[in-house]
DRENDO-1510 file (C-alpha; in Angstrom, 1 decimal, always signed):
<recs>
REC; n; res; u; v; w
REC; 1; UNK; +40.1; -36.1; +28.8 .
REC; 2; UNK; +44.1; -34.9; +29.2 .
REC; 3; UNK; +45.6; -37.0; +32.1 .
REC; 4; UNK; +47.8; -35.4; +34.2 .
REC; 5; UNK; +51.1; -34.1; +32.8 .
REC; 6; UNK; +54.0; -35.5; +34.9 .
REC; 7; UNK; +55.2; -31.8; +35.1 .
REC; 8; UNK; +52.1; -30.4; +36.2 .
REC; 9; UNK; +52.4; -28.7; +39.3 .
REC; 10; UNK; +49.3; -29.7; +41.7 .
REC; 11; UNK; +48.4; -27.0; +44.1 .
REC; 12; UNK; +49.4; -27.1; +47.9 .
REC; 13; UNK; +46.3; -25.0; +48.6 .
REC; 14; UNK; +42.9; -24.0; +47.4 .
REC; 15; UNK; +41.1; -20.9; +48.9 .
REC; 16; UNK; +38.1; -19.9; +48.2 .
REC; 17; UNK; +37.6; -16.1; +48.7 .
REC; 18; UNK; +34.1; -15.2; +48.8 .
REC; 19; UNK; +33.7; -11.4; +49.1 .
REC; 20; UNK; +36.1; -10.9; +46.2 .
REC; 21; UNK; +34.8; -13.9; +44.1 .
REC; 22; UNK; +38.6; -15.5; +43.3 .
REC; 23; UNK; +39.7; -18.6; +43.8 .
REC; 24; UNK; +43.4; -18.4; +45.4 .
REC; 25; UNK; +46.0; -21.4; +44.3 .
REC; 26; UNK; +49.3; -22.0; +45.8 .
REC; 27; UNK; +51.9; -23.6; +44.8 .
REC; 28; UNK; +54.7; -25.8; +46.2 .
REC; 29; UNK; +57.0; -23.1; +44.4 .
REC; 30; UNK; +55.7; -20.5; +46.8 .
REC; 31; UNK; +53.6; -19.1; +43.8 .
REC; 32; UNK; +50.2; -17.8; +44.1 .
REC; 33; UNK; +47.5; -17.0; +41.1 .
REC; 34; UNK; +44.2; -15.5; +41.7 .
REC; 35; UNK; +41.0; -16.6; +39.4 .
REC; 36; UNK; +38.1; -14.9; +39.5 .
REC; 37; UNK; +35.0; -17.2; +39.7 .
REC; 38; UNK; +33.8; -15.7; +36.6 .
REC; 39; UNK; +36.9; -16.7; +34.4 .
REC; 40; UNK; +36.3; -20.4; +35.5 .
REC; 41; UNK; +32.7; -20.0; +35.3 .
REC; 42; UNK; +32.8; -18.8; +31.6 .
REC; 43; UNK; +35.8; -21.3; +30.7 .
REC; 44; UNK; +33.9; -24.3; +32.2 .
REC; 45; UNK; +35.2; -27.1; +30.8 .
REC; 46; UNK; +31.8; -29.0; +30.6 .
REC; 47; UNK; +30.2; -30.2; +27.9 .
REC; 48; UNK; +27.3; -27.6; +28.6 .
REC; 49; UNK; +29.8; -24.9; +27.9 .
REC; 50; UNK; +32.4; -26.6; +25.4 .
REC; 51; UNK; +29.6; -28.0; +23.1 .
REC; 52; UNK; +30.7; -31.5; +21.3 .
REC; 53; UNK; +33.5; -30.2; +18.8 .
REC; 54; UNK; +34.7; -26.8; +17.8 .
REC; 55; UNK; +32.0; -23.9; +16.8 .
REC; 56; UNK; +29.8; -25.9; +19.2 .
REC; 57; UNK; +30.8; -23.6; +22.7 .
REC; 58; UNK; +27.8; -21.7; +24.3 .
REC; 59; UNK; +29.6; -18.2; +24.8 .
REC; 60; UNK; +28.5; -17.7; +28.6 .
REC; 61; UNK; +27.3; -14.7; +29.8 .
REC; 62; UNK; +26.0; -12.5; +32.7 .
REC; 63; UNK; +28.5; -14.5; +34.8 .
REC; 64; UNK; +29.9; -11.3; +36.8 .
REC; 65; UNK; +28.4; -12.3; +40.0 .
REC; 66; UNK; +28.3; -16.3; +39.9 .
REC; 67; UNK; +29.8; -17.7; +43.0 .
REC; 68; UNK; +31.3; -20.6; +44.0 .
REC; 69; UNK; +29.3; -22.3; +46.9 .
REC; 70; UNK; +32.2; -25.2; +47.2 .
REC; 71; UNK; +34.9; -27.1; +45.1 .
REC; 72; UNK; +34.7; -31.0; +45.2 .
REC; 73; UNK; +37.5; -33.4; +44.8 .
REC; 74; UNK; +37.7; -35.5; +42.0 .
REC; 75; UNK; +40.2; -38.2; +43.1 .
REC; 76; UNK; +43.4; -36.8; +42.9 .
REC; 77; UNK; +43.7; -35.6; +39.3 .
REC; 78; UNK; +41.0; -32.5; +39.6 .
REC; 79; UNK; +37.8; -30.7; +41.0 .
REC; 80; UNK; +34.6; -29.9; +40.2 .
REC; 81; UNK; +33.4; -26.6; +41.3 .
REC; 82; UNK; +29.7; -25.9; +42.3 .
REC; 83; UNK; +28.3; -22.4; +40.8 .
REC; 84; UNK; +25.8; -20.3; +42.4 .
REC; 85; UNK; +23.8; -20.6; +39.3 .
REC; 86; UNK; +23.6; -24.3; +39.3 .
REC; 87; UNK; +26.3; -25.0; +37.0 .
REC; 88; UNK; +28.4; -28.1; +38.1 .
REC; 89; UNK; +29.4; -30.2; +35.3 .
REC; 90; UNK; +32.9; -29.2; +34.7 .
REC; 91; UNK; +35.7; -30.9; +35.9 .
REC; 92; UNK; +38.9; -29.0; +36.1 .
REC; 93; UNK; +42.1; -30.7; +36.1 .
REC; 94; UNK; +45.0; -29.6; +37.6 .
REC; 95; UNK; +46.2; -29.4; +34.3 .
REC; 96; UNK; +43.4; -27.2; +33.0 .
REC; 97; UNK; +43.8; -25.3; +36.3 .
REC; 98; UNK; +47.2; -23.9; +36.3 .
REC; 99; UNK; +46.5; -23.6; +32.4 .
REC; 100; UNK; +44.1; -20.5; +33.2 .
REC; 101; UNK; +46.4; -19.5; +35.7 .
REC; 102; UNK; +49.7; -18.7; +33.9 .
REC; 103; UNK; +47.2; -18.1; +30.5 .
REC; 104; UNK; +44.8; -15.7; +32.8 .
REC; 105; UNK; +45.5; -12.7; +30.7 .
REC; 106; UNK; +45.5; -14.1; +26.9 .
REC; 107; UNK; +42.1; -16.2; +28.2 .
REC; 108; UNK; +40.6; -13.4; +29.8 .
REC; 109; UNK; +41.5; -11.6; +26.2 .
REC; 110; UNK; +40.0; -13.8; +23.9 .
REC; 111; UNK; +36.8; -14.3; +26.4 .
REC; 112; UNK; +36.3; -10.6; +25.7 .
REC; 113; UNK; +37.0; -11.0; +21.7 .
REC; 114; UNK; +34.1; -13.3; +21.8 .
REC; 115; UNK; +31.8; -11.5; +23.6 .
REC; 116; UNK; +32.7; -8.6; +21.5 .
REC; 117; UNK; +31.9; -10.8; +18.3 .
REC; 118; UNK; +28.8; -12.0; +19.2 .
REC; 119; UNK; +27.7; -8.5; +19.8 .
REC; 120; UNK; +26.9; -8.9; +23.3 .
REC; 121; UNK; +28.5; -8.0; +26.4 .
REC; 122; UNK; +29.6; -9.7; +30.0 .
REC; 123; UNK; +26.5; -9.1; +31.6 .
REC; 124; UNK; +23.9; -9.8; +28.6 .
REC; 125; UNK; +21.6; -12.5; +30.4 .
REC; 126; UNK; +22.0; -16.3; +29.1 .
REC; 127; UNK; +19.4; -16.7; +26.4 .
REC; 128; UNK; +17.0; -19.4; +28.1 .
REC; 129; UNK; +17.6; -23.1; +27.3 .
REC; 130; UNK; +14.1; -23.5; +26.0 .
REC; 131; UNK; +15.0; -21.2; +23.1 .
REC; 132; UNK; +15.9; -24.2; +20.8 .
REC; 133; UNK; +18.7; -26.8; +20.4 .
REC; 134; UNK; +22.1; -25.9; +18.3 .
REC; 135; UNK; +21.6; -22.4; +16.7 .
REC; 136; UNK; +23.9; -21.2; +13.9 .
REC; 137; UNK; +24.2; -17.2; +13.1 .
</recs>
């Protein structure tokens, strides 16, 4: 796992906004980013959603309207975010953090590509994990 980059700029404030599913970050630079629950849902950098080595991701789906019920700190490198649909493996470092913020756009991008590619779109339903182990098309 990256440790922190001694440039990386650690956010001043954290706020979760409910209604409008986006989590606010603030800067000591006065800077603000917005990310929607779903981008960090669907970036998740767990295991469950990386896979073990490249071509191994799960592409997640249906995640328009996951929630986050609460962020936990993760000593003082990171946090791990608890889902509305149980998901609450990934721990996001302040690295990884302000990586999807200034990257929002290009991630965002290539979250669509893959959706595109794999024939499906941001609200096909998760195929259920009793459907098998690691599936190649």
């Amino acid at each position: 796992m990256a440790g922190l980059e001694k440039d990386t700029p650690i956010p001043v404030s954290l706020t979760l906004h409910r209604t409008s599913k986006v989590l606010e970050l603030g800067y000591e630079d006065g800077k603000t980013y917005r990310l929607p629950f779903e981008l960090l849902r669907v970036l998740s950098p767990s295991a469950e959603v990386r896979g073990h080595g490249p071509g191994q991701e799960t592409l997640q789906t249906g995640k328009r309207d996951v929630t986050l019920n609460g962020l936990e700190p993760i000593g003082n490198y990171a946090v791990r975010p608890v889902f509305s649909d149980g998901h609450d493996t990934g721990i996001y470092s302040w690295d990884f953090l302000y990586e999807l913020c200034v990257r929002q756009d290009a991630l965002w991008q290539e979250y669509l590509d893959k959706l595109a590619a794999a024939g499906v779109d941001r609200d096909t339903p998760m195929p259920s994990p009793a459907a098998g182990g690691c599936h190649h098309h």
